[in-house]
GUDRENDREN-221099 format. One record per residue (C-alpha): x, y, z. Coordinates in Angstrom, 2 decimals. Example, Ala and Ser with C-alpha at 12.3 -4.5 7.8 and 13.67 -1.06 7.14 Angstrom:
REC        x        y        z
REC    12.30    -4.50     7.80
REC    13.67    -1.06     7.14
END
This chain:
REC        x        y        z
REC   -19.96    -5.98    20.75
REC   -16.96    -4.42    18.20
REC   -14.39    -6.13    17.74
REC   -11.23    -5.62    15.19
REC   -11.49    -8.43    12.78
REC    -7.25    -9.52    14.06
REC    -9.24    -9.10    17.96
REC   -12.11   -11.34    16.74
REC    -9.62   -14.08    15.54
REC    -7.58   -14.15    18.68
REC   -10.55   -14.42    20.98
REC   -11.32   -17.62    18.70
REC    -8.07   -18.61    19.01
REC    -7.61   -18.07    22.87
REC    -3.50   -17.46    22.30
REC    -3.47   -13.83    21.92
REC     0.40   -13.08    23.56
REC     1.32   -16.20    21.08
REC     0.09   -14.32    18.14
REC     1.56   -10.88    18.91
REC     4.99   -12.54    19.58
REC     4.96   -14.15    15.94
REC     3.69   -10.83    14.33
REC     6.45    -8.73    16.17
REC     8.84   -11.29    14.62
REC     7.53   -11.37    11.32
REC     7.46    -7.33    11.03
REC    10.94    -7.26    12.21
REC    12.44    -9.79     9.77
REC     9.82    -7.75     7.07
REC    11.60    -4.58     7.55
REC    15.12    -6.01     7.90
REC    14.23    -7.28     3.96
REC    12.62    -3.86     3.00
REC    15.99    -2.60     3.97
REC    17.86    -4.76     2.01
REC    16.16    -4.66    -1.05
REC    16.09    -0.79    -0.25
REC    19.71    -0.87    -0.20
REC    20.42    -2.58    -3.51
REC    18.50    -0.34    -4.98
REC    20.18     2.83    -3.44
REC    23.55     1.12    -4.53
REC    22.68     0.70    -8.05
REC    21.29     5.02    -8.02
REC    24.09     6.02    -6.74
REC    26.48     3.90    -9.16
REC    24.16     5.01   -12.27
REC    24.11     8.95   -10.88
REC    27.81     9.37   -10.79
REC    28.06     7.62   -14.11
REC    25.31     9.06   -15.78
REC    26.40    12.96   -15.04
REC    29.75    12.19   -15.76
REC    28.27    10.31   -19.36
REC    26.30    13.74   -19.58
REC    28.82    16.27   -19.18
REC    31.51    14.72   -21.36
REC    29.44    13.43   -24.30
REC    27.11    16.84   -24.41
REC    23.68    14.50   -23.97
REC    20.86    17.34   -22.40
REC    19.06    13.58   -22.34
REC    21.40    12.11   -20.22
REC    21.80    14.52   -17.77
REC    17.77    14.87   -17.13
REC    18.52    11.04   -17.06
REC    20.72    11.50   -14.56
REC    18.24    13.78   -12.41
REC    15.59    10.85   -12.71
REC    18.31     8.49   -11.25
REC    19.09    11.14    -8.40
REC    14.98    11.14    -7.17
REC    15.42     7.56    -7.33
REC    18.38     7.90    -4.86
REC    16.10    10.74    -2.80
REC    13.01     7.89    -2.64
REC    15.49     4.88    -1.30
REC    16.16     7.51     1.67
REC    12.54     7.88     2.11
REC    11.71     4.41     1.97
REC    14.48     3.42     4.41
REC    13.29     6.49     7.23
REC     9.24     5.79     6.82
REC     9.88     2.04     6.54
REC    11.46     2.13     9.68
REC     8.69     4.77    11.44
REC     6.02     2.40    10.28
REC     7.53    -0.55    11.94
REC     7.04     0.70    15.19
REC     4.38    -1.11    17.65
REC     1.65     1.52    18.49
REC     1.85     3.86    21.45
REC     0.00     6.33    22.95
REC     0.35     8.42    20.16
REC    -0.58     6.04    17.35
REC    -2.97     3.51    19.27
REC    -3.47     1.85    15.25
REC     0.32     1.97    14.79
REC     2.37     3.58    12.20
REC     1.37     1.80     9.26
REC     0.48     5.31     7.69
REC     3.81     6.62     7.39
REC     4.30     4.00     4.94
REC     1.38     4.99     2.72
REC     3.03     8.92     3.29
REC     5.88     7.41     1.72
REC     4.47     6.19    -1.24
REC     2.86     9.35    -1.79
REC     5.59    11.49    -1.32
REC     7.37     9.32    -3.84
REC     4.42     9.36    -6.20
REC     4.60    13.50    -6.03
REC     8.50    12.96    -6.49
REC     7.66    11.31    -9.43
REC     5.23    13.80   -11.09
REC     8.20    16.63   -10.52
REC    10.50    14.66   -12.42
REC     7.99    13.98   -15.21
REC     7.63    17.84   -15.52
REC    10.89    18.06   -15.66
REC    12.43    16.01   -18.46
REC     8.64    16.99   -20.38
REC     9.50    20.87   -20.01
REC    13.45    19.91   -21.22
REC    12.39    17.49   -24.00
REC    10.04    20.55   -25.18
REC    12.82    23.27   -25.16
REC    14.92    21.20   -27.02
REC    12.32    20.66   -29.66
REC    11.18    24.30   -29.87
REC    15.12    25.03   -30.41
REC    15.78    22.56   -33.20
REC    12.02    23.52   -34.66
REC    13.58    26.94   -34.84
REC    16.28    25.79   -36.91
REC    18.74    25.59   -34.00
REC    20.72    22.55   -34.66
REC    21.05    20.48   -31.81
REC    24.36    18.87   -30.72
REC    24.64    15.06   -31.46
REC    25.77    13.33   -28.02
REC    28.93    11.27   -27.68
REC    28.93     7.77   -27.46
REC    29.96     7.53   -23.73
REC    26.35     8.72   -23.22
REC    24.81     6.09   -25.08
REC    26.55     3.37   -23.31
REC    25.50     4.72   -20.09
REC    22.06     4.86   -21.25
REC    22.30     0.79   -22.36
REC    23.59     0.00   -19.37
REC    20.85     2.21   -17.17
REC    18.23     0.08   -18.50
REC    20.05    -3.24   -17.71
REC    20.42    -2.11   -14.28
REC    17.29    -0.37   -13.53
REC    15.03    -3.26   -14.67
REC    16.69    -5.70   -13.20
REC    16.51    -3.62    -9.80
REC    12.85    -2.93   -10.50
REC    12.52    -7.05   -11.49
REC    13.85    -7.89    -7.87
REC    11.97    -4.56    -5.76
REC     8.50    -6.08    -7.00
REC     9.38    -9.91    -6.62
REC    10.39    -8.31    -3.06
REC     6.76    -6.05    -2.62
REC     4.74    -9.09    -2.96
REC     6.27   -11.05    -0.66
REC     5.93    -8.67     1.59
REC     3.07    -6.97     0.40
REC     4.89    -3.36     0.95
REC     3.66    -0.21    -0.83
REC     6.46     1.66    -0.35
REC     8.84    -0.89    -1.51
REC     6.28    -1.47    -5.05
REC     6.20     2.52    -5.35
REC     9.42     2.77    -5.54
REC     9.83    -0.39    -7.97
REC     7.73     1.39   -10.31
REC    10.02     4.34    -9.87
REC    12.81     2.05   -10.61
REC    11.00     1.21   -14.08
REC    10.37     4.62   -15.03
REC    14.68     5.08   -15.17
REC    14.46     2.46   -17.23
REC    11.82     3.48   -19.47
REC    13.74     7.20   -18.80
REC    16.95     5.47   -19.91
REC    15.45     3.61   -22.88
REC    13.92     7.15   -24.22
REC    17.27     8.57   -23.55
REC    18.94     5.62   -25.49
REC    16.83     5.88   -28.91
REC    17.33     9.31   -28.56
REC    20.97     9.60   -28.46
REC    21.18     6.61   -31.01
REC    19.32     8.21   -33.51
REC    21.40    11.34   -33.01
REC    24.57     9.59   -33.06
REC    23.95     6.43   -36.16
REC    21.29     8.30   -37.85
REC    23.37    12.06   -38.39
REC    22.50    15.58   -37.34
REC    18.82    15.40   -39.16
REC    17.70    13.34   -36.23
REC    19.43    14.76   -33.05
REC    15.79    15.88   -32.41
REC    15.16    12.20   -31.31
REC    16.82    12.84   -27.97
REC    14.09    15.18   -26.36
REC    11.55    14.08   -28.70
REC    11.89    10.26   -26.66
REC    12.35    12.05   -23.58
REC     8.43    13.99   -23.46
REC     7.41    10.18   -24.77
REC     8.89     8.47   -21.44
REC     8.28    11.91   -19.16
REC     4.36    10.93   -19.74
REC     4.68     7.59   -19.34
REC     6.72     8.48   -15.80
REC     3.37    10.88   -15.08
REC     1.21     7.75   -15.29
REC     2.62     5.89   -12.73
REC     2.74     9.09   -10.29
REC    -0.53     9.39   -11.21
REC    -1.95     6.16   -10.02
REC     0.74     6.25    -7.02
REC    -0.54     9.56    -5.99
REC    -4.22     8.10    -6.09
REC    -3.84     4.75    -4.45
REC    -1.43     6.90    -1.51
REC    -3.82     9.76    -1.13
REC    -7.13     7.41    -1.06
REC    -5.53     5.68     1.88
REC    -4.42     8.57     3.67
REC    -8.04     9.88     3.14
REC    -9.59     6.82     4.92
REC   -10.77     4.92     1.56
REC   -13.10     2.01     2.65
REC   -11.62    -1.39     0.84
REC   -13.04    -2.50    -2.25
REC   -16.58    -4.27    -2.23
REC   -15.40    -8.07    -2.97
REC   -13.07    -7.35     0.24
REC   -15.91    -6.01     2.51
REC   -18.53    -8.77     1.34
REC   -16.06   -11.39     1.73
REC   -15.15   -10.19     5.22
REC   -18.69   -10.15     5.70
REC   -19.14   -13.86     4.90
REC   -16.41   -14.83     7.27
REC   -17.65   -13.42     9.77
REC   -21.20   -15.11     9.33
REC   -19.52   -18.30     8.67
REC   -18.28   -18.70    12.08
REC   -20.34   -20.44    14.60
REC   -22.32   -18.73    17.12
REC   -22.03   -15.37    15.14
REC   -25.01   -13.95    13.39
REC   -25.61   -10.31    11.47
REC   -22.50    -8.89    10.99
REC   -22.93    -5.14    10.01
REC   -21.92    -1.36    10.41
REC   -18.50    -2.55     8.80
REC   -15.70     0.08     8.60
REC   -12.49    -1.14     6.65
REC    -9.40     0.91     5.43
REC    -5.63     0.50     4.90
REC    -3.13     1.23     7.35
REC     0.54     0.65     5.40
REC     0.81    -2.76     4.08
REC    -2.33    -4.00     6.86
REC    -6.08    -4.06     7.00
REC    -8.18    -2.42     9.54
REC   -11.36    -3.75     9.97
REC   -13.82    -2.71    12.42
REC   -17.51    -4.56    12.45
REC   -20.47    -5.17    14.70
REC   -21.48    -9.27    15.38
REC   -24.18   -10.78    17.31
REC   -21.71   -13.27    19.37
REC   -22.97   -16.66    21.13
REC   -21.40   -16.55    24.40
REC   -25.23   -17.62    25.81
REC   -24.07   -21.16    26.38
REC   -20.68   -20.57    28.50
REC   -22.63   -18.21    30.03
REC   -26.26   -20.21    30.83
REC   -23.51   -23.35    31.33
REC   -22.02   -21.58    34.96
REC   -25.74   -19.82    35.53
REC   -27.62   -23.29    35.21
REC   -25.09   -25.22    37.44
REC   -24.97   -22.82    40.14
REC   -28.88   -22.53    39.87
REC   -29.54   -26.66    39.85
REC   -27.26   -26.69    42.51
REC   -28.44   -23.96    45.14
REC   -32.26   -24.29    43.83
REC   -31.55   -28.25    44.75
REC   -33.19   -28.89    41.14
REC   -32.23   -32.52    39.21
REC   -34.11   -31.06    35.98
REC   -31.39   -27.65    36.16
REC   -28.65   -29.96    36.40
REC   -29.40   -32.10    33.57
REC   -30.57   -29.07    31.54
REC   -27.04   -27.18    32.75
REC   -25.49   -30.81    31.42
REC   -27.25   -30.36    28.07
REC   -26.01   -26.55    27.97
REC   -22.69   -28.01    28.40
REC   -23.01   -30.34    25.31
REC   -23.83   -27.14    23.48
REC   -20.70   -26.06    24.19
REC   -18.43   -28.73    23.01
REC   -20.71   -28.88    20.40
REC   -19.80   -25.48    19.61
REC   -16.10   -26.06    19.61
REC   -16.27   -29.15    17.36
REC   -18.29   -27.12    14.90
REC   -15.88   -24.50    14.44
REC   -12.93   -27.56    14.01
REC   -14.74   -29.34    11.71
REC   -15.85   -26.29     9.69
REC   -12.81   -24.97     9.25
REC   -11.43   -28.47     7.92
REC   -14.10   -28.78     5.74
REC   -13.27   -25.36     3.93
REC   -10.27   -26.42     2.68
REC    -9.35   -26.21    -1.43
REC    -9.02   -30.25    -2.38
REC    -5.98   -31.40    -2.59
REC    -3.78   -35.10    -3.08
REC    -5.35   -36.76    -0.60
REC    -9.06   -35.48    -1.21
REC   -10.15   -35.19    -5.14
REC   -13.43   -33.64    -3.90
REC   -12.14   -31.18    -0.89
REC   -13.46   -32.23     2.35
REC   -16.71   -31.31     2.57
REC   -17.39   -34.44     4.26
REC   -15.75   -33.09     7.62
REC   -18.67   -30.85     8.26
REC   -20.98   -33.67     7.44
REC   -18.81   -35.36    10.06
REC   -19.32   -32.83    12.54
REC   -23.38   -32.73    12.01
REC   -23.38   -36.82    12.73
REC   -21.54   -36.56    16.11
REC   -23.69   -33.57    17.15
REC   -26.63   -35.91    16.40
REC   -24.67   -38.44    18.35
REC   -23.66   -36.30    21.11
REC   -27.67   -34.85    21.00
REC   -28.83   -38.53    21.55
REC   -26.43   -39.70    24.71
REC   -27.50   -36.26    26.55
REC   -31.14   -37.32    25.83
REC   -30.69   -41.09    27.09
REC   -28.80   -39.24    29.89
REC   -31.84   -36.62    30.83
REC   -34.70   -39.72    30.29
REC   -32.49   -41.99    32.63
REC   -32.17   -39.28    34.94
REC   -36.06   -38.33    35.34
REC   -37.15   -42.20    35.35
REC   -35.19   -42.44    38.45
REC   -36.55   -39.48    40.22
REC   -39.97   -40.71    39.45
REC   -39.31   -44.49    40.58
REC   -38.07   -42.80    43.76
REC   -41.23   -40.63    43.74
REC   -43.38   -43.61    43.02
REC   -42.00   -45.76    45.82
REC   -43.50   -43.19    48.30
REC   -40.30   -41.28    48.92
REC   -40.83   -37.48    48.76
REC   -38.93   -35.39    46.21
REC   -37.30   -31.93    47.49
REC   -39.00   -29.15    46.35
REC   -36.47   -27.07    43.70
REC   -35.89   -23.31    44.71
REC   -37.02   -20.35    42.81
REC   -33.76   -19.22    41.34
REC   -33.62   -22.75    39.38
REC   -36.80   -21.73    38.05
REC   -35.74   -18.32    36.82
REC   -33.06   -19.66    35.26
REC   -35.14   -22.14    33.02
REC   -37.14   -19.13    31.95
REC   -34.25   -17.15    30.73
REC   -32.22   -20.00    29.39
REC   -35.76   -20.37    27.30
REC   -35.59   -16.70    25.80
REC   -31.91   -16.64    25.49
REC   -31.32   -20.05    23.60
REC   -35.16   -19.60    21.12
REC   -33.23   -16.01    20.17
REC   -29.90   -17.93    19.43
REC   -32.16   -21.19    17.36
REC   -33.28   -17.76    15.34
REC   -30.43   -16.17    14.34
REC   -28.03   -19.89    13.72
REC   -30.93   -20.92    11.71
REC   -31.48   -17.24     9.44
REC   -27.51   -17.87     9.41
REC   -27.58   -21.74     8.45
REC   -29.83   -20.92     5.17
REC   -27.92   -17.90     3.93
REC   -24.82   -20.35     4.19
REC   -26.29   -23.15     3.06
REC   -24.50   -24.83     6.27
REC   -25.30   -28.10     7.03
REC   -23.15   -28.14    10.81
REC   -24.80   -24.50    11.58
REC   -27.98   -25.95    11.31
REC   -27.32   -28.93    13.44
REC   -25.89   -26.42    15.46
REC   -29.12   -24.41    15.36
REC   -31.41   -27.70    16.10
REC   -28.93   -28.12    18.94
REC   -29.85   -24.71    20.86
REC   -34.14   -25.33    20.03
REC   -33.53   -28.44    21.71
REC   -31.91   -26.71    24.61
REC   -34.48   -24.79    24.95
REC   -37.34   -27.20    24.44
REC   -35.27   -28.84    27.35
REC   -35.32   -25.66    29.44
REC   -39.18   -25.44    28.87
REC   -40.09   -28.76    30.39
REC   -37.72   -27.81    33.29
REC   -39.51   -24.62    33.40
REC   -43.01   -26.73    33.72
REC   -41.97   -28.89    35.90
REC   -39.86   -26.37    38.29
REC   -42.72   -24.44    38.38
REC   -45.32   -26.87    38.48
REC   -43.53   -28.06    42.08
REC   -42.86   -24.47    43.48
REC   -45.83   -23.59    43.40
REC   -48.07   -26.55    42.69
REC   -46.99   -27.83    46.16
REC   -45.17   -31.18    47.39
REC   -47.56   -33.54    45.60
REC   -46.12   -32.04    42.42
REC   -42.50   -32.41    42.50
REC   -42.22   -35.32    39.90
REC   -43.38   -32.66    37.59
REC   -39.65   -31.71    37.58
REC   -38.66   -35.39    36.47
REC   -41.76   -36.26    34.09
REC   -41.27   -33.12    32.35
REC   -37.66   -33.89    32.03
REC   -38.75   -37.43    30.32
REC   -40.76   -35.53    27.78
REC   -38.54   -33.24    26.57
REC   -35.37   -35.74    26.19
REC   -37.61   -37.42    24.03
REC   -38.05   -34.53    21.97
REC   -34.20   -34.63    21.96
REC   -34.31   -37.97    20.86
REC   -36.03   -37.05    17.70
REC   -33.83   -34.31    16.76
REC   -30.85   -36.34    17.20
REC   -32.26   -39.32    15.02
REC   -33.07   -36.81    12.32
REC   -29.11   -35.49    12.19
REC   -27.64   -38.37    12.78
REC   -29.98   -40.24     9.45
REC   -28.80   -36.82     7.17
REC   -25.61   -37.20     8.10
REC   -24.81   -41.04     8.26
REC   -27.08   -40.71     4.81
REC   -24.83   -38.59     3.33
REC   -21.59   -40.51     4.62
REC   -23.08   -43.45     2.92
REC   -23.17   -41.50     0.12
REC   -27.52   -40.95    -0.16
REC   -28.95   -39.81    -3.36
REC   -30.09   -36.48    -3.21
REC   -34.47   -36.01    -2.91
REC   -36.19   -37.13    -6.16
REC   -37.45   -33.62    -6.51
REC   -34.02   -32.35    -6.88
REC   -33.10   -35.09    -9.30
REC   -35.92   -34.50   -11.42
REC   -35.15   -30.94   -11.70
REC   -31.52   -31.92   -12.57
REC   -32.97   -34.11   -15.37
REC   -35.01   -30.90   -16.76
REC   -32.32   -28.71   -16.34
REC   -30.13   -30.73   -18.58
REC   -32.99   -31.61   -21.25
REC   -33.76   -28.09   -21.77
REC   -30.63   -27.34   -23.19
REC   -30.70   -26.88   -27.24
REC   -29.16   -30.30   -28.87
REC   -29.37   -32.13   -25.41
REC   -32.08   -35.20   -25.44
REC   -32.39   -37.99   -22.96
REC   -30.41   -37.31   -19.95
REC   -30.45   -40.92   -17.88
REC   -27.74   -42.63   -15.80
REC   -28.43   -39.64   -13.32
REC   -25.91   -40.15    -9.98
REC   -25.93   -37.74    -6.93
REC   -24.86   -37.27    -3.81
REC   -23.73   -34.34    -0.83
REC   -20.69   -33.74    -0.16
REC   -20.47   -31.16     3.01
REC   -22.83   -28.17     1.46
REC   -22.54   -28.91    -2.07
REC   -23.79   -31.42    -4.42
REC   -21.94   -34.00    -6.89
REC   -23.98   -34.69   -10.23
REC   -22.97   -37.18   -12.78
REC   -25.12   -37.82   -15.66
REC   -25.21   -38.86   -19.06
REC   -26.52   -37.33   -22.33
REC   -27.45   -37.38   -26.00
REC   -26.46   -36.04   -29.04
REC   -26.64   -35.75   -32.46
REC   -23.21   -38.04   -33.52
REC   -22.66   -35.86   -36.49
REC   -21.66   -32.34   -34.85
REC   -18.10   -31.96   -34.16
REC   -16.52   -32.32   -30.65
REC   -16.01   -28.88   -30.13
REC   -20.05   -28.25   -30.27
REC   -20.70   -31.31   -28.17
REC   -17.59   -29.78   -25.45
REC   -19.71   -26.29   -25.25
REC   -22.87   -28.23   -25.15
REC   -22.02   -30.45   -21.95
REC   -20.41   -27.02   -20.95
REC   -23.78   -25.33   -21.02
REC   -24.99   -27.53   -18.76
REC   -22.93   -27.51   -16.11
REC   -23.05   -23.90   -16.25
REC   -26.67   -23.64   -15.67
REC   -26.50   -26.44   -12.83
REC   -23.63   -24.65   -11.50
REC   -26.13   -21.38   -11.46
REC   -28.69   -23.13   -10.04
REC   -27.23   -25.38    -7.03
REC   -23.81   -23.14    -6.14
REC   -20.36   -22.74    -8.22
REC   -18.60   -25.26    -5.93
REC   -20.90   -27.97    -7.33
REC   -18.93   -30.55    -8.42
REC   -20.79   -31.78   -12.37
REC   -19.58   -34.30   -14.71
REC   -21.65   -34.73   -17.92
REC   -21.05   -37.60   -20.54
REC   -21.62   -37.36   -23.93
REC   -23.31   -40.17   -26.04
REC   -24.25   -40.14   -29.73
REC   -28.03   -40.48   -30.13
END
């Protein structure tokens, strides 16, 4: 199956109209705030273009009037913002089926290349004027009007660009950051412009080459920025996958999820300000759908051992549900209420699997002792029908495929609830194998045979019984906070002792907490070094346990003088 990643979420979710309702909401009141900050922005250009020409003209600054041309492409990308903001805002159509995120992106390219031209620009002035003075041209000082203007340009500008990217990252809007950045370079322009016309004006007519000579400086800083605004706006335009650490962490949040295995073919790319994310997943819906097949089948095929195995699908269902509760608690950061995160939730969830495993069991042997009582006591047992029998064989295939994958899964993970989980679907189908034998075994054994539907039945919840007693001991252990295996702790110990300066490692404590372990230990040192070589020292070692058993491993060494 393909699903988009947003899809895959709100067929978890099951409140897919809710979702789109909030999102609709939350793009509106988005663009409503790239329009404002938009606006202030435009206010301040035009303000500073008037003023900046006029500063130009009158106090004979070439600086300040390419100053003023930077501020008038500022003015030209606030228009472009506020007509390809609001294209991209629109809900897809028939036209645009992934939206018009794109036109966005356009935008900030289009600015980037506005950018570049200005660059050229004030670089090809600030070089004439240097060639002239180099020629022994003198060069005429600017007034002090322009210099003002040029003070209060960079006030203005930076405090607009200050506000735009505060704005752009609450939003997460490229448009609205490109244009920030172009809101910088004026001020950077202005502050060239400033030195320049300073030097001209306190320093005498020696320096009026300062003016131009500041203004190439800032005209390739400006190119920088259009530079890396061109990039980012043409690698998105051009389909650019995201980077790696996105796609491999997409990838394990996919896996993570219950009943999902192999994620792979993954396509990502930007569209505006969004993700798009496109992926292939091996999706569990085997129990919903064995759940309504095994009923129906029990029921029609007049089979006791379908039910009860259709009962036991159904407790791999809710099983399935409080997995993906529990394992979404127990990712959580820590936080006031939980030093140590809560990890223990999906320890949690693996204990009432085990205890849910264990009252289907007493539930399946109850059920075949009383068919076989009835069978003893002379009293015939109705044959089952072949579709019941049918259905035992493919719930066998279907659930030994999905043990596979959850338990593959469960190991990469290091999951503790996907492996219960797992456990959960071999025992299904360990159930669905003695129904199998003992369906079978009456079909076409003959009447004498029915209570091989029943006995069977008896066997396997036994089996069940096991597995349950096995998750519920790991998990209660745990809860009870169980020392981790002595081979582990050993290898702790060695761990720690091979570490240069590090002898004697003893008061050893551990226990699990969710998928990670807690070590606390003591060591000793040599009393004479100085703290900071004993700090990098207990350091060391919980780096290399941290290497060894996972970086959320929570490791506490303390230091004793030997």
């Amino acid at each position: 199956m393909k699903y988009s990643f947003s899809d895959f979420s709100w067929l978890i979710l099951g409140e897919k109209q809710y979702i789109r309702n909030v999102q609709y909401h939350f793009i509106m009141n988005r663009n409503e705030e790239i329009y404002k900050v938009t606006l202030v922005g435009g206010a301040v250009n035009v303000i500073l273009l008037a003023f900046k020409f006029v500063a130009g003209i009158l106090g004979h600054s070439a600086a300040m009037i390419a100053d003023a041309i930077h501020s008038l492409s500022d003015f030209v990308t606030d228009i472009i913002v506020l007509v390809f903001v609001r294209i991209s805002g629109k809900p897809k159509d028939m036209s645009h089926d992934y939206g018009h995120g794109k036109y966005e992106t356009l935008a900030m390219t289009i600015i980037g290349l506005l950018l570049l031209i200005v660059a050229i620009g004030i670089i090809y002035g600030g070089i004439m004027k240097i060639s002239t003075w180099a020629a022994g041209q003198p060069l005429e000082a600017p007034g002090k009007l322009a210099f003002w203007a040029a003070l209060l340009s960079i006030v203005l500008k930076e405090g607009v660009y200050r506000y735009s990217m505060i704005k752009a990252r609450q939003l997460s809007s490229q448009a609205v950051e490109a244009n920030a950045w172009h809101h910088r370079s004026d001020a950077l322009s202005s502050l060239g412009t400033a030195i320049g016309i300073g030097g001209a004006i306190f320093l005498g007519q020696r320096w009026t080459v300062l003016d131009p000579l500041a203004s190439v400086i800032v005209g390739f800083f400006i190119v920088k920025v259009s530079f890396s605004l061109l990039r980012n706006g043409i690698g998105d335009l051009m389909e650019r996958s995201l980077p790696d650490e996105i796609e491999q962490e997409i990838l394990r949040i996919a896996a993570s999820v219950p009943g999902v295995a192999g994620p792979h073919d993954l396509r990502t790319r930007r569209i505006g300000n969004h993700y798009a994310i496109e992926l292939h997943v091996l999706m569990n819906g085997v129990n919903v759908i064995l759940l309504a097949f095994k009923f129906v089948a029990g029921i029609l095929g007049h089979s006791a051992a379908m039910i009860a195995d259709a009962i036991h699908s159904l407790s791999d269902f809710v099983t399935d549900i409080i997995v993906l509760v529990f394992v979404r608690i127990s990712g959580k950061p820590k936080d006031m209420s939980h030093d140590y995160g809560h990890g223990k939730y999906e320890t949690l969830a693996m204990t009432i699997i085990g205890l849910l495993l264990l009252i289907v069991a007493i539930g399946i042997i109850y059920g075949g002792i009383m068919k076989i009582s009835t069978w003893a006591a002379g009293q015939p047992l109705e044959a089952p029908g072949k579709l019941a029998f049918w259905a035992a064989l493919l719930s066998i295939v279907l659930k030994e495929g999905v043990y596979r994958y959850s338990m593959i899964k469960a190991r990469q993970l290091s999951s503790q609830a996907v492996e219960a989980n797992a456990w959960h679907h071999r025992s299904d189908a360990l159930s669905s194998l003695g129904t199998a034998i003992g369906i079978g075994g009456a079909i076409f054994l003959g009447q004498r045979w029915t209570v091989l539907d029943p006995l069977a039945s008896v066997i396997v919840g036994f089996f069940i019984v096991k597995v349950s007693f096995s998750l519920l001991r790991n998990g209660i252990g745990d809860l009870m906070e169980r020392s981790l295996p002595d081979e582990i702790e050993q290898e702790i110990l060695r761990i720690a002792a091979s570490v240069p300066g590090v002898a004697g490692p003893h008061d050893l404590r551990t226990r699990r907490i969710g998928n990670h372990y807690a070590i606390e230990l003591h060591v000793l040192m040599n009393g004479d070094i100085l703290l900071r070589d004993a700090h990098e020292k207990a350091s060391e070692i919980e780096d290399l346990l941290r290497s060894h058993y996972g970086d959320e491993t929570h490791i506490v060494v303390h230091v004793e003088p030997k």
